[in-house]
C-alpha positions as CSV (number, residue, x, y, z in Angstrom):
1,X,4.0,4.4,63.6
2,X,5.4,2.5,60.8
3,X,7.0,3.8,57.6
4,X,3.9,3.5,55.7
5,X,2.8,5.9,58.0
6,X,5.7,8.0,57.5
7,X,4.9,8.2,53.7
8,X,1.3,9.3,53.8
9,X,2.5,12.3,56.0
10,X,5.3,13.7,54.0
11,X,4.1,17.2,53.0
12,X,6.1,17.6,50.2
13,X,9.0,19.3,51.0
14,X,12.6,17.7,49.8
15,X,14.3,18.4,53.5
16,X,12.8,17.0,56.4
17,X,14.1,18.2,60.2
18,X,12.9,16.2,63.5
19,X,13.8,16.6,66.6
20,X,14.4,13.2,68.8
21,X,12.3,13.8,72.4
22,X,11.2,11.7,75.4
23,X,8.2,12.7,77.5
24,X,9.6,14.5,79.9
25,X,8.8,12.3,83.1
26,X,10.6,12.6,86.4
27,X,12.8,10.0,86.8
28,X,13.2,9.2,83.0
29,X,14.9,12.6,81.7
30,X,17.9,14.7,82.8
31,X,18.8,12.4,85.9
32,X,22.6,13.4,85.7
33,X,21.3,17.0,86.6
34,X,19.9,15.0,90.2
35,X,21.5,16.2,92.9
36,X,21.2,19.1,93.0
37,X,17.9,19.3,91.1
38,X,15.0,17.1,91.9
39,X,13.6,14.8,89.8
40,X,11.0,16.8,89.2
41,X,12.6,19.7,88.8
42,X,15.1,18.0,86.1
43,X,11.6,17.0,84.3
44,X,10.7,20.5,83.9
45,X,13.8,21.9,82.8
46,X,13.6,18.9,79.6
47,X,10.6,20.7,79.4
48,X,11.2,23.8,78.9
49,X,13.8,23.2,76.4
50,X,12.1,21.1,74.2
51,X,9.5,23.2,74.0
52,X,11.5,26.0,73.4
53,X,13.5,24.1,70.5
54,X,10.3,22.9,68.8
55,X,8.7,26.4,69.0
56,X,11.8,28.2,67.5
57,X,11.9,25.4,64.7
58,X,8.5,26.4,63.5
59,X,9.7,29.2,61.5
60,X,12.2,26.8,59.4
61,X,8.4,24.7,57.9
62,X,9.5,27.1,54.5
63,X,12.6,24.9,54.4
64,X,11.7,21.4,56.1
65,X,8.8,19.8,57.1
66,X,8.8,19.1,60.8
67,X,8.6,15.6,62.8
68,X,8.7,14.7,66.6
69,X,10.5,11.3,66.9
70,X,8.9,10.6,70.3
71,X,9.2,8.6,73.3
72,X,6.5,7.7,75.6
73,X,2.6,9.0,75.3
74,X,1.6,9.9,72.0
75,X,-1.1,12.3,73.4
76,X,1.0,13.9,75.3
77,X,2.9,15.0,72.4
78,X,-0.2,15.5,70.4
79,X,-1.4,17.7,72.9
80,X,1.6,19.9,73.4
81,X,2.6,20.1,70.1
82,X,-0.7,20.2,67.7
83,X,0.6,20.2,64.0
84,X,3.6,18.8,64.3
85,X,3.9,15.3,62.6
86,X,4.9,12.7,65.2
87,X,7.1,9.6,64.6
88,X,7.7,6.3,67.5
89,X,10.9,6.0,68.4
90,X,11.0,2.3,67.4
91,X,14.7,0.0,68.4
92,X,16.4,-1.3,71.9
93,X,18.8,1.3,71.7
94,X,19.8,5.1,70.4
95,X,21.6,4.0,67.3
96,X,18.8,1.5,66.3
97,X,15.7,4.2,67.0
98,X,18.0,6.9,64.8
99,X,18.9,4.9,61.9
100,X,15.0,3.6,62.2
101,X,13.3,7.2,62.1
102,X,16.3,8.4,58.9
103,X,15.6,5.2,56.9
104,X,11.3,5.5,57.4
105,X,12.5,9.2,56.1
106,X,14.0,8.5,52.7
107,X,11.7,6.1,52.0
108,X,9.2,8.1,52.5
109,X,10.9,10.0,49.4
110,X,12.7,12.8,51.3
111,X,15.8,13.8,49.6
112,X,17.6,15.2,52.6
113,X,16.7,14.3,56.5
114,X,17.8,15.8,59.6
115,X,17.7,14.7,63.4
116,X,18.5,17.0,66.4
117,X,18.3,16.8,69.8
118,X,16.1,18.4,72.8
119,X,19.1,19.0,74.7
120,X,20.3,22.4,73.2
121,X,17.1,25.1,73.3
122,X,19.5,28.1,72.0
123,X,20.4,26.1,69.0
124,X,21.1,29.0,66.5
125,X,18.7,28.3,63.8
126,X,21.6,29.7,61.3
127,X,23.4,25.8,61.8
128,X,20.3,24.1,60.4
129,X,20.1,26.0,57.2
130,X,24.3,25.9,56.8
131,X,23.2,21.7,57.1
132,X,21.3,21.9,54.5
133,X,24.0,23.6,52.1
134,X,26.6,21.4,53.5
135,X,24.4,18.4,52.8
136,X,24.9,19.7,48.7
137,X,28.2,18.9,49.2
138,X,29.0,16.3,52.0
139,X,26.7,13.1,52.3
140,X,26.7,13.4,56.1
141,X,26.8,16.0,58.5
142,X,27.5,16.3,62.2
143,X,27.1,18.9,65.2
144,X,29.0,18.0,67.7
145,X,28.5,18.1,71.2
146,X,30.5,19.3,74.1
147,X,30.7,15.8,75.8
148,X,31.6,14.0,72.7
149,X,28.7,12.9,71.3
150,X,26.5,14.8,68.1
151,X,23.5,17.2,68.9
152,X,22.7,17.3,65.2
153,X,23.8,14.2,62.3
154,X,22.1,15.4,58.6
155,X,22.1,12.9,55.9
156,X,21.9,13.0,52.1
157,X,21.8,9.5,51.2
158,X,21.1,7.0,54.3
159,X,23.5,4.7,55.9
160,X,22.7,2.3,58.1
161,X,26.2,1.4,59.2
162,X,26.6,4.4,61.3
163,X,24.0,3.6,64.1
164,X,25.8,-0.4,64.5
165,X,28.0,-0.9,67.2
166,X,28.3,2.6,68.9
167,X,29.5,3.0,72.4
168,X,26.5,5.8,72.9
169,X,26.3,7.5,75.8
170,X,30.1,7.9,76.1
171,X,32.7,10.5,74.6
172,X,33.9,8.7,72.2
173,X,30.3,8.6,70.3
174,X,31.6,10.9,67.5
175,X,34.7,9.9,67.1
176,X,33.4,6.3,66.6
177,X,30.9,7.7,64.1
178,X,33.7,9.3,62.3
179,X,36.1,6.1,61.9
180,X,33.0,4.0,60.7
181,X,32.2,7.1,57.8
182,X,35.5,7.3,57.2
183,X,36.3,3.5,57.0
184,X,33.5,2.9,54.3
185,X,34.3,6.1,52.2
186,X,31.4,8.6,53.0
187,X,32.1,12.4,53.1
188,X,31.3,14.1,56.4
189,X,31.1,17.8,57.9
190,X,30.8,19.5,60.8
191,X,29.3,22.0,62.5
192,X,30.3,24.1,65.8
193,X,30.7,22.7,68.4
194,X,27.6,23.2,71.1
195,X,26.7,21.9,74.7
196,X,24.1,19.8,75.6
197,X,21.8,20.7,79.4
198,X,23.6,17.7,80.9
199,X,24.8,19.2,84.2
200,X,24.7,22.3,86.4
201,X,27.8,23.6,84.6
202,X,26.0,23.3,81.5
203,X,22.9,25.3,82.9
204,X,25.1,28.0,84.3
205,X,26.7,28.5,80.8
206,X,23.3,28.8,79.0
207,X,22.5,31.4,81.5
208,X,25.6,33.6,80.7
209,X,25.4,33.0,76.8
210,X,21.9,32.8,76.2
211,X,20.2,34.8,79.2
212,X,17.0,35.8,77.3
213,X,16.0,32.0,76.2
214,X,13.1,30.5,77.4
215,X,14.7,27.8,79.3
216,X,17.2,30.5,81.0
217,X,14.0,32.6,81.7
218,X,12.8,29.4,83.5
219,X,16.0,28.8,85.3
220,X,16.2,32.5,86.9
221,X,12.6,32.4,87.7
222,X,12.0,28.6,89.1
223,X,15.4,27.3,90.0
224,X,17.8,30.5,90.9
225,X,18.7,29.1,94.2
226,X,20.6,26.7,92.4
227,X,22.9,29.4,90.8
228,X,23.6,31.8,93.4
């Protein structure tokens, strides 16, 4: 899908919030949660939370029209998630697919854009809303994540040079993302800080603070032998 594509879909809104996703394949998703999971098992989890997070987005389509930037089979996005506009991840790397999917976004005449991650299924829908406010104020904004990367970047006007030249994947992708704003003058916020399903630990700790999510629900009732 290119951004001529992008353009015919925008539904009119000013804000627009997508959430970046791979097709949740064994072997492709969640492999640092492998041992003690399976491959398959990791799969499901991804699953589960991306569902989850797209489902609880649904009642934000007042506020933001909603996008899938997907990776891997089209159908099988269409097919999980009918109604939901869906968007190819297009570039060789993280930074190059994000700053692809935020520029086809504003050029498709949406005034404020919005990209989060399928790694947090309890986000509290509260943060995406404060984005928006923030984003009257601040020309970038960030949630960051436990391991030192973002689950969330918002953007008023687009920028390019954020996406360049990022060590992703590492714990310094935020802070790197921070010197490059702040090295060419553009105003940033943040949001709490929140942690991805990366690891067990991480898993365990959704249990505790969010026991009554679907992904948790999932956990106790498919995986509890792993959290005895």
């Amino acid at each position: 899908m290119d951004d001529v594509d992008i353009l015919w879909q925008n539904q009119g809104k000013k804000a627009l919030l997508a959430v970046f996703a791979k097709q949740p394949l064994p072997g492709q998703v969640k492999t640092r949660l492998c041992p003690p999971l399976s491959m398959a098992e990791a799969a499901a989890v991804y699953e589960q939370s991306l569902t989850e997070i797209v489902s609880r987005i649904e009642s934000l389509r007042h506020r933001f029209d909603l996008a899938i930037c997907y990776s891997g089979a089209r159908d099988w996005f269409a097919e999980t998630f009918p109604g939901v506009q869906l968007v190819a991840q297009q570039g060789a790397d993280l930074g190059q697919r994000m700053e692809h999917a935020l520029g086809g976004f504003f050029a498709a005449g949406y005034e404020r854009a919005v990209l989060i991650g399928s790694d947090t299924p309890d986000l509290p829908l509260s943060l995406l809303e404060q984005t928006l406010e923030l984003l009257d104020e601040v020309e970038v904004v960030y949630g960051p994540a436990r391991d030192g990367g973002y689950y969330l970047i918002g953007e008023s006007h687009h920028y390019p040079q954020l996406f360049s030249e990022i060590p992703w994947s590492t714990a310094v992708v935020l802070q790197e993302s921070l010197k490059r704003a702040k090295a060419v003058g553009i105003f940033t916020a943040r949001l709490p800080v929140l942690e991805d399903l990366d690891d067990l630990a991480a898993l365990r700790s959704l249990l505790r603070r969010s026991p009554a999510s679907r992904t948790a629900l999932y956990l106790q009732r498919e995986l509890s032998r792993h959290f005895g």
